[in-house]
N, C-alpha and C positions, 0 to 999 in steps of 0.2 A: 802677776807682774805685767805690766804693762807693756806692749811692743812699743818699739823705738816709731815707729812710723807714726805711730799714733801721738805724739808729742811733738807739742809746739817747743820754740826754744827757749829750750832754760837756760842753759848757760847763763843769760841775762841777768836770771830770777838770782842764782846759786849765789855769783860772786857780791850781792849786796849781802848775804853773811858777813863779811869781815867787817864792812864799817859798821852794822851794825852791833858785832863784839864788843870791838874797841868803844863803843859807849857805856854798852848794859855789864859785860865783864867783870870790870873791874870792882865793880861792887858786889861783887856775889863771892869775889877770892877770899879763904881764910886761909891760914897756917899748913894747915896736913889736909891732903888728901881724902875722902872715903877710903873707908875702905872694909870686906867682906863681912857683915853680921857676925858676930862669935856669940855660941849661947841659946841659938834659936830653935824651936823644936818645928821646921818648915812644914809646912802640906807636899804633900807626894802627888804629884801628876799621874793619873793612871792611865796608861793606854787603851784600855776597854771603853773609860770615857770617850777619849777622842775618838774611838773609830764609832761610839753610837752615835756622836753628834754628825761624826764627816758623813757617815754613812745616808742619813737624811741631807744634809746638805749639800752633799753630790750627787742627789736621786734624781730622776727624771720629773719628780713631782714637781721642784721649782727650778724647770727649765732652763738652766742655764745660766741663772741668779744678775741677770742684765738688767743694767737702770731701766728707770722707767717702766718695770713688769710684774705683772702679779709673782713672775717666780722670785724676784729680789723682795716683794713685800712680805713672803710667805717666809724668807729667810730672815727678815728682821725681825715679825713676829715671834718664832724660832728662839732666836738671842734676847730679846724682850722678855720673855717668857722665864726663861734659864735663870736672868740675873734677878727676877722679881722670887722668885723661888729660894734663890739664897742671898735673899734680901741687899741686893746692893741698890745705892742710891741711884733714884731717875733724874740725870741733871739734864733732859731736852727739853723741849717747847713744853708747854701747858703740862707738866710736873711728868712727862712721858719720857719714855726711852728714845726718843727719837728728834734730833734734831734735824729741822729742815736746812735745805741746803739747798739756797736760790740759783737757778742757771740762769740768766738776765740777757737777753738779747740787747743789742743798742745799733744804733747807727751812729756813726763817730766823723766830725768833721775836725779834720789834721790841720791845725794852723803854727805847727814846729818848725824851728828854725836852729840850724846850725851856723855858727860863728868861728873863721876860720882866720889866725893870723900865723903868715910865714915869711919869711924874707923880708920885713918889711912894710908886706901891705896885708889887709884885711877884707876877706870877701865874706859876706852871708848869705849862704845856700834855705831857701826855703822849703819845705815842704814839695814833692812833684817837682820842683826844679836842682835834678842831678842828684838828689838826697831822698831818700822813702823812708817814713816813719813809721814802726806799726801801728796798726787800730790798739795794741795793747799795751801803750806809753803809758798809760793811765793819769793821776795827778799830776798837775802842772807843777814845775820847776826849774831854774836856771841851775845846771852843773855848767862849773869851771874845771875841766881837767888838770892836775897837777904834771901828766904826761902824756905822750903819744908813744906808743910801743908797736911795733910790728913784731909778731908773733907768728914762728913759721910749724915745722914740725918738735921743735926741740926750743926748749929755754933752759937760760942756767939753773943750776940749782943756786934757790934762796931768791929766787928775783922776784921780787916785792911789787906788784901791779896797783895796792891800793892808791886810791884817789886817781888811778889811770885808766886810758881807755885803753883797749886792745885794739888793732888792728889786725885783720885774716882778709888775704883774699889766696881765692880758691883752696881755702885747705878742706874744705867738706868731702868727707871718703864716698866712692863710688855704692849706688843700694841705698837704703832707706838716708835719706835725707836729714842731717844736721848732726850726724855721729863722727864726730872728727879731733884727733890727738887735738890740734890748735886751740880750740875750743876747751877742749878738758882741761890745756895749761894755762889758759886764762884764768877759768874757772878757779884753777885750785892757785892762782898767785894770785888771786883777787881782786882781779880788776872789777871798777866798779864801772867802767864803758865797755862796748864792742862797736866797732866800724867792719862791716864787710864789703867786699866789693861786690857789686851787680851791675855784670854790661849793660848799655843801654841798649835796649832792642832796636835794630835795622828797621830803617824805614819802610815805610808800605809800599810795594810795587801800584802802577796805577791800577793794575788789577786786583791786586790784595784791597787798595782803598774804595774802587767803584762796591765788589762785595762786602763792603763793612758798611757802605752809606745805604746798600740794598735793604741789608740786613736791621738797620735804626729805622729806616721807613716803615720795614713792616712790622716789625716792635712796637712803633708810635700808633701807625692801623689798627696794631690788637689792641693798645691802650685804649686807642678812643672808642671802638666797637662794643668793649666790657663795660665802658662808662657810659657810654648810652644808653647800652640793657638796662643798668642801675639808675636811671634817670638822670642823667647828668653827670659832667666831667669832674666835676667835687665831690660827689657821692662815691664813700668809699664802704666797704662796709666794716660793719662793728665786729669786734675779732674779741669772744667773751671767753678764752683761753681755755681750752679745753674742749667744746661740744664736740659733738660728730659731725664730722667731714670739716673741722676748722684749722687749716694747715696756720703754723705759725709766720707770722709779717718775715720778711726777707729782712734782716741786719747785719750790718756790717760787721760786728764780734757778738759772741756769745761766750760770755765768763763769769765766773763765781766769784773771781778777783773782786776788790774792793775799789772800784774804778775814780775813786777819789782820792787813792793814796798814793803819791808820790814810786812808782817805783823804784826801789833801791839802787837797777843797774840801768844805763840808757842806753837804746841800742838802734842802731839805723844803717841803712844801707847807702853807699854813693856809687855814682857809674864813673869814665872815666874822665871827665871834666874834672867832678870833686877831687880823687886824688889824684889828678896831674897835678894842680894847686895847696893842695894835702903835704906832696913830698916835694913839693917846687925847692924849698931852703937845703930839702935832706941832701946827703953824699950820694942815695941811691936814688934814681929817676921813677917816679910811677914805669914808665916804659920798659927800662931796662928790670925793674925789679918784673916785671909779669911776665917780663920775655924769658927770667931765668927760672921763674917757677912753670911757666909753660914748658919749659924743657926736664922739669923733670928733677931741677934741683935743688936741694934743702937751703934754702936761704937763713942763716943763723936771724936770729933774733936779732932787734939794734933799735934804739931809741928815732924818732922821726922830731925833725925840728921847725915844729908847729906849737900852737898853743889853739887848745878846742874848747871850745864854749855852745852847752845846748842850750835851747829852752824848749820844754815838752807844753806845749797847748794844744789839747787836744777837748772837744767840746763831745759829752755821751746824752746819748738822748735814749732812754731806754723803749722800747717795743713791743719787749714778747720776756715773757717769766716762765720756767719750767719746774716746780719742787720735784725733791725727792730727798733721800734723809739718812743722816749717818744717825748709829745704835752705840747712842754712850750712857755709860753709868759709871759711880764712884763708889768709893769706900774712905770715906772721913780719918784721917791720920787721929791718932790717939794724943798727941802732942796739941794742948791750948794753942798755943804760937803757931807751930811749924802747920798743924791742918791745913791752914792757907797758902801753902805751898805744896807741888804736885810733881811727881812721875807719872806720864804718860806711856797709859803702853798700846799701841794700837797695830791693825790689819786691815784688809781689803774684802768688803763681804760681797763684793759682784763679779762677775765673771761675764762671758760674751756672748753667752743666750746659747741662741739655735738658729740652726738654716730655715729660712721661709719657704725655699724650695726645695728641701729635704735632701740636700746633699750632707756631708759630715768627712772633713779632713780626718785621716788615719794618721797615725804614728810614720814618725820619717826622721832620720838620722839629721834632716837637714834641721828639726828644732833646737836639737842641741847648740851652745855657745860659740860666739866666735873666740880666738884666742889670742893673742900676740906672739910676736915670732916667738920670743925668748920661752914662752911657753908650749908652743907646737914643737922648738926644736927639743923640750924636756920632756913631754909626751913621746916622741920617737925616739929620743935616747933610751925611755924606760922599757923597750919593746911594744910600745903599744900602736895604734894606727893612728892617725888623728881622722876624726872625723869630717872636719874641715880645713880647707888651706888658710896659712893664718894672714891676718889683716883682717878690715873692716867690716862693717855688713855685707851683704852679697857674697862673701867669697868661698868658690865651690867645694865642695865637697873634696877631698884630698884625693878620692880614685877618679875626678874630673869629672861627676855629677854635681846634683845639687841634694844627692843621699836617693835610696832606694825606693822610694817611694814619690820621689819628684817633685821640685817646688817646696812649696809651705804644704806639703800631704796629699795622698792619691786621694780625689774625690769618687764619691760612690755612682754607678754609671745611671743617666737618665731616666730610671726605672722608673714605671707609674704607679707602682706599688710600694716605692721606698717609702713616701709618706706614713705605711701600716709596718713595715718590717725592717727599715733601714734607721742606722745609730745619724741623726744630724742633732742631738742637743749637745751641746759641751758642758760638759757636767763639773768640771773646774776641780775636780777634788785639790788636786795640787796647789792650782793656780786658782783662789788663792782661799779654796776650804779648809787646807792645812793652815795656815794663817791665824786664820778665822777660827778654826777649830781650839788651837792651841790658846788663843787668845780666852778663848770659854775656861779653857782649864787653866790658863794665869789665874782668871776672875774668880774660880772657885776656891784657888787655893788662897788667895787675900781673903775671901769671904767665910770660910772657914777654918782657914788659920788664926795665927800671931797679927796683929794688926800695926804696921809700923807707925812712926810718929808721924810724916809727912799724909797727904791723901794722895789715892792712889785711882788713877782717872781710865778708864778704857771707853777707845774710841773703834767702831767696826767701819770703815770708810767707805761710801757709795762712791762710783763712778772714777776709782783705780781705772779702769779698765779705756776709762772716756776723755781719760788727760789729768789723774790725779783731782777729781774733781770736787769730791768731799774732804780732800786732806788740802787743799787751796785755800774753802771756803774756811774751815775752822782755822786755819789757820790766817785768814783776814777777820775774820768774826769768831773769836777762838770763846767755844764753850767755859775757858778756865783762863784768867790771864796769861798771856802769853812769856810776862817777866817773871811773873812765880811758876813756871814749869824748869825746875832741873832737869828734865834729859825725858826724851823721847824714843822708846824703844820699838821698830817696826818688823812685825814680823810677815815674809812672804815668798810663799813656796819653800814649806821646812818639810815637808813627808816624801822626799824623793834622793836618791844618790844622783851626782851631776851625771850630765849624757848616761845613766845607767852601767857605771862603770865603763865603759867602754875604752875610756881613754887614763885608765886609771885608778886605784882602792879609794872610792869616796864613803865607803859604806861607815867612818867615822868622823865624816868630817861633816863640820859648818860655815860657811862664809862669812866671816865678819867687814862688813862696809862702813865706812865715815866716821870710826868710834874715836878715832886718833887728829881727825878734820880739825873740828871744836873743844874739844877738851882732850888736853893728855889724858887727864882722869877716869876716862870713859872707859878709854881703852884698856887701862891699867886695872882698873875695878873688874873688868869681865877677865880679863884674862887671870887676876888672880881668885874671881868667883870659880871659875873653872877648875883650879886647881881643887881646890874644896870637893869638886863633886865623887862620888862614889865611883864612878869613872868617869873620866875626864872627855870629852870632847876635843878633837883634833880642830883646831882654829886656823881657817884658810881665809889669807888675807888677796891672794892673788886679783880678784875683783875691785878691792879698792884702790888698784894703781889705777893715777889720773889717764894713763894710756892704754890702760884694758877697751879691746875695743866694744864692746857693750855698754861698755859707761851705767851699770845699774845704782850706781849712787844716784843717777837724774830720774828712773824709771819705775820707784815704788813712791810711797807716801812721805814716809821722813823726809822727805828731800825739800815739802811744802815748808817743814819744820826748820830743817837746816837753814832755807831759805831768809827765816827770822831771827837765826844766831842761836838757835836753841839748839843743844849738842843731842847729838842723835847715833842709834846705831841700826845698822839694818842687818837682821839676822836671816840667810837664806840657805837653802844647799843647791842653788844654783837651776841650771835647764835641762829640759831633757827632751827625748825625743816626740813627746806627746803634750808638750808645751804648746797651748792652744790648737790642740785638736778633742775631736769627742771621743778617741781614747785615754784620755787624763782621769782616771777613773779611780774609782777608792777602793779596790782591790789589790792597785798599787802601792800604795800606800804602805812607808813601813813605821808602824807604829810606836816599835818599841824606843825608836831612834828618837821619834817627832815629839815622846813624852821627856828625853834626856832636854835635848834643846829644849822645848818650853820650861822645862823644870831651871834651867841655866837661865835663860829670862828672866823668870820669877825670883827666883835667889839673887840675878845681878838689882834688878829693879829693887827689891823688898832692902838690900842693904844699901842701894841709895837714898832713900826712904824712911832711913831709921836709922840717920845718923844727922847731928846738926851742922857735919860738915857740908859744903856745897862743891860743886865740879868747877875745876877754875876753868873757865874759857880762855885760853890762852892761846887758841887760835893760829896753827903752825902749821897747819893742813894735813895732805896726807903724807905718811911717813911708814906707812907698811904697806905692800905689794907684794908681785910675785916672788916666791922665795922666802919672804919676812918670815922667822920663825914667831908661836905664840909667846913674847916676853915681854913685859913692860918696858917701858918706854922713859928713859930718865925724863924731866924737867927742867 
C-alpha cells in the first residue's frame, strides 16, 4: 500500500466518479440484483500455494520488487511464468504478459483562467495572478459550477456537491500533507471542483532579493560555460533515453495520466485577493471566516454566493519517457455475448526496493494505523492500549512517543560491514506480495476451475508504491474497456492481523473499502458471498468512513478505477508494525487466513461473473464505517 506522503491529490481525481455514473449508470441497471453462484463446484485456494509463491517473491533474490529494477522484472517474469502454465490468456503488448506502462515526462505552460462573478461584478484571475493551476489540469475545458460550497470539518449528511466546487481552506491535518476530514467530504459528496487557499508569500527583504539575483547570475555563468564546452549556446545535447550516464531532461510533470483528457475534477489554489472577492456577496467575510478557523473553530458548512467559471488550457510538451509494465492475463467468459464484458481483479506486484546505503528501518509500533477518536475511545474502552493518539497523520504514539523504536523505524548503525551482514532490502511480503500472491491463486482457481460466463481479467500493477502508477495508466489506456468492466476487485496487504493485534482480536477480520461508494450491489454481493463460506470472515468496515484518518480508499489501486465510475472494493487487513520496513517478511505471514480471504474474492468475483445480472451504480457513497455491522444495505 502506498504511503500518504507519496501521493499527489486526489481528492480531485475521486470526486469526478459521480458525474461520471450518472452518465454510464444507468444503462447497465436491470431488475434484481446479483447475487451469490448457487450450484458451483469452486476451486479451493491452498495455502501451501501461496506461501511457495510469497516465499520467492519476498526473497532477497528480487530486492525489494521496485520499478524500474531487475528485482521487479524478475517478479513479472515469476507471474508470466504461472499464468502461461495454466494457460491463461496473454492480453499485453506483442501477444505478452506484460503491458507497458508509459511515465512521460512534459513541461507544461499554464494559460488557465478562472472567472469569478459576485455581488454584481465580474473579475478573471488568470493563471500566476492570485490563482495557481496544477501542471496536472490535463485536457482543456470550460467548467461552469452549478455551486460554491465552503466545506469545513463536518457536512450534513446527504449534501449533494455534484456539479459543485468545494472550497477548504486550511483544513489540511498537521504530518504528511494532503490527508484531511475536509477533503474526504468533498470527495465522498462529489464535488466535481476544489478551491483551496494558499497565502501569498511575503515579500523579499532587500537581502532575500540581492541573494536570489546573486544566485540567477550564477546559474546563467554555469549555463553559458556548459554551452561553450558543447560549442555553442544552442547546442544541446541529444538525450537517446536510457544509455549510461544519461540523466533524464528536467520537466515540469511526470505522469502516466492521459494529458489529453479533460480531467473530471478542477482544482486550483487562490491567495488572499481571490477569496476576499470569492466571498465579497457571501454573509461571511474571507477575513472574518480565516480569523475563526485560525482560532480553532469548526466553521459549519454554508453555501458561498458566487458563481465560478474555469477554463483549464494547459499546453504539454513531452520530454523524457520512462517504461515499465503491469502483468495482465485473461480467462474468456464462456458466455457468446457476455465474454465481452469483465471482472477485474487486481494487486500491487512492487514494493520499495532497498537502502543504497545499507541501512534497513526495523519494526516500530509507530507503522501501525492512525485512528479516529470514536475509534481510539472503543480501543480503550475494550482494555486495550492504543497504540497511537487518535487524529491525523503525525500523531504520537499514545505513551507520548512516536512507538518504541522511533520515527518511521530504528535504522541500523553506520556499520561498514552492514553492506555483507545487515537486512536493508524490504522484502514486501505483506506489502504487497500477499496481494500479489493471492492474486496468483484467484488466477489459478479461474484457470482450473468452472469458467463463468463473463471474462475474467487480472491485472498485477507496477509502481503502487510510486503514486498508483500502473493502475492510472490502465486505467487511462485501459487494457479491456473501461464500460464493459463490472467491478473491479483490489487486493492489498491480506497476510497480516491489523497492528498485530495489539489493539484488538483481528486474527478474523478483513477490511472491506469503497464496496457500498458505487454500487449498493457490491457491497451486498460480498457480504452475502461471505456468508456462504465454510467459515465466514468477520467484515470490518471501519476504514471506509470518509473520516478515517488514513483515507486508504485514495491509497491503493482501485481507487484509479473508482476514479472512472467503475464500482470497486478494496480488500485489506489493514497496517502493521513492519509496514514498510525490511522486517515485513513472509515468515509472518498467516497463511491459513490469506487463503479464506482470496478464496472470498474469488467466489465474490466468479458470481459476479456468471450471472447476467449487472451492479447498478447507484452511486450513494459511503454508508458503512466504524461500527457498521457486516449486513446488506437495502436500495
Amino acid at each position: 500500500m502506498a504511503s500518504y506522503s507519496r501521493q499527489f491529490v486526489r481528492v480531485a481525481v475521486a470526486a469526478a466518479a459521480a458525474v461520471l455514473l450518472a452518465a454510464t449508470g444507468s444503462a447497465l441497471v436491470e431488475a434484481q440484483a446479483p447475487q451469490p453462484a448457487k450450484g458451483v463446484k469452486y476451486s479451493q485456494v491452498s495455502p501451501q500455494d501461496l506461501k511457495d509463491w510469497l516465499t520467492y517473491l519476498a526473497s532477497d533474490e528480487l530486492q525489494g520488487r521496485q520499478i524500474y529494477t531487475e528485482g521487479y522484472g524478475l517478479a513479472a517474469g515469476f507471474i508470466s511464468e504461472k499464468l502461461r502454465s495454466w494457460g491463461v490468456k496473454p492480453i499485453g503488448s506483442n501477444g505478452t504478459y506484460l503491458q507497458i506502462v508509459k511515465n512521460r515526462g512534459y513541461n507544461v505552460t499554464r494559460n488557465s483562467t478562472v472567472t469569478v462573478e459576485a455581488g454584481g461584478q465580474t473579475k478573471t484571475f488568470k493563471h500566476g495572478d492570485h490563482v495557481t493551476f496544477p501542471t496536472t489540469g490535463f485536457g482543456k475545458q470550460t467548467r461552469a459550477f452549478a455551486g460554491v460550497q465552503y466545506v469545513g470539518n463536518s457536512l450534513a449528511p446527504g449534501t449533494d456537491l455534484k456539479n459543485r466546487t468545494a472550497v477548504m481552506i486550511n483544513a489540511a491535518g498537521p504530518g504528511r500533507g494532503g490527508r484531511n476530514v475536509a477533503g474526504n467530504l468533498a470527495n465522498a459528496a462529489g464535488a466535481t471542483g476544489t478551491i483551496t487557499f494558499a497565502p501569498a508569500p511575503p515579500a523579499p527583504t532587500p537581502q532575500e532579493a540581492a541573494i536570489a539575483d546573486a544566485l540567477a547570475k550564477a546559474q546563467q555563468a554555469l549555463t553559458d560555460a556548459q554551452n561553450a564546452a558543447r560549442g555553442g549556446r544552442g547546442a544541446a545535447p541529444a538525450f537517446p533515453g536510457g544509455g549510461r550516464g544519461n540523466a533524464l531532461p528536467t520537466a515540469d510533470v511526470t505522469t502516466v495520466y492521459d494529458v489529453n483528457a479533460p480531467a473530471g475534477t478542477v482544482s486550483f489554489s487562490g491567495d488572499e485577493t481571490f477569496f476576499d472577492f470569492l466571498l465579497s456577496a457571501s454573509d461571511v467575510k474571507f477575513a472574518d471566516l480565516r480569523a475563526r478557523i485560525d482560532k480553532g473553530e469548526n466553521v459549519p458548512s454554508f453555501a458561498i454566493k458566487a458563481k465560478v467559471t474555469v477554463n483549464v488550457d494547459n499546453k504539454y510538451d513531452q520530454v523524457s519517457q520512462q517504461l515499465a509494465h503491469n502483468v495482465v492475463g485473461m480467462i474468456e467468459g464462456s458466455d457468446p455475448k457476455l465474454k465481452d464484458t469483465y471482472v477485474v481483479f487486481g494487486a500491487h506486484l512492487d514494493h520499495v526496493g532497498y537502502s543504497a546505503v545499507g541501512n534497513g528501518n526495523v519494526g516500530s509500533p509507530s507503522g501501525c494505523r492512525n485512528r479516529s477518536q470514536a475509534a481510539y475511545d472503543a480501543v480503550k474502552a475494550a482494555g486495550k492500549v492504543p497504540v497511537k493518539a487518535p487524529g491525523g497523520p503525525g500523531a504520537p504514539a499514545a505513551g507520548g512517543g512516536r512507538g518504541a523504536a522511533g520515527g518511521r523505524g530504528a535504522a541500523a548503525a553506520p556499520d561498514p560491514s552492514r553492506f555483507d551482514k545487515g537486512d536493508f532490502i524490504s522484502n514486501g511480503a505483506d506489502d504487497d506480495g500477499s496481494g500479489s500472491t493471492a492474486l496468483l491463486g484467484v488466477a489459478k482457481a479461474f484457470a482450473t476451475g468452472p469458467r463463468p460466463k463473463r471474462s475474467v481479467v487480472f491485472v498485477w500493477h507496477v509502481g503502487e508504491e510510486a503514486g498508483l502508477l500502473g493502475s492510472h495508466y490502465n486505467a487511462d489506456f485501459p487494457i479491456v474497456p473501461n464500460e464493459k468492466v463490472q467491478t473491479v476487485l483490489n487486493m492489498d496487504m491480506v497476510g497480516r492481523d491489523d497492528c498485530d493485534d495489539m489493539e484488538g482480536d483481528y486474527t478474523n477480520s478483513v477490511f472491506i473499502v469503497g464496496a457500498d461508494r458505487i454500487s449498493t450491489d457490491l457491497h451486498n454481493i460480498i457480504v452475502e458471498t461471505n456468508k456462504t463460506m465454510v467459515k465466514p470472515l468477520g467484515l470490518d468496515y471501519e476504514m471506509n468512513d470518509p473520516t478515517d484518518p488514513e483515507s486508504v480508499y485514495t491509497r491503493s489501486d482501485h481507487y484509479s478505477y473508482a476514479a472512472k465510475g467503475i464500482p470497486i472494493a478494496f480488500f485489506t487487513t489493514g497496517l502493521h508494525p513492519d509496514y514498510h520496513r525490511v522486517t515485513d517478511a513472509v515468515e509472518k505471514i498467516t497463511f491459513p487466513k490469506m487463503a479464506r480471504i482470496t478464496q472470498l474474492v474469488y467466489q465474490t468475483g466468479f458470481s459476479i461473473a456468471n450471472t447476467d445480472k449487472v451492479l447498478e451504480r447507484d452511486n450513494k457513497g459511503p454508508r458503512t464505517g466504524f461500527g457498521s455491522k457486516p449486513e446488506t444495505i437495502k436500495k
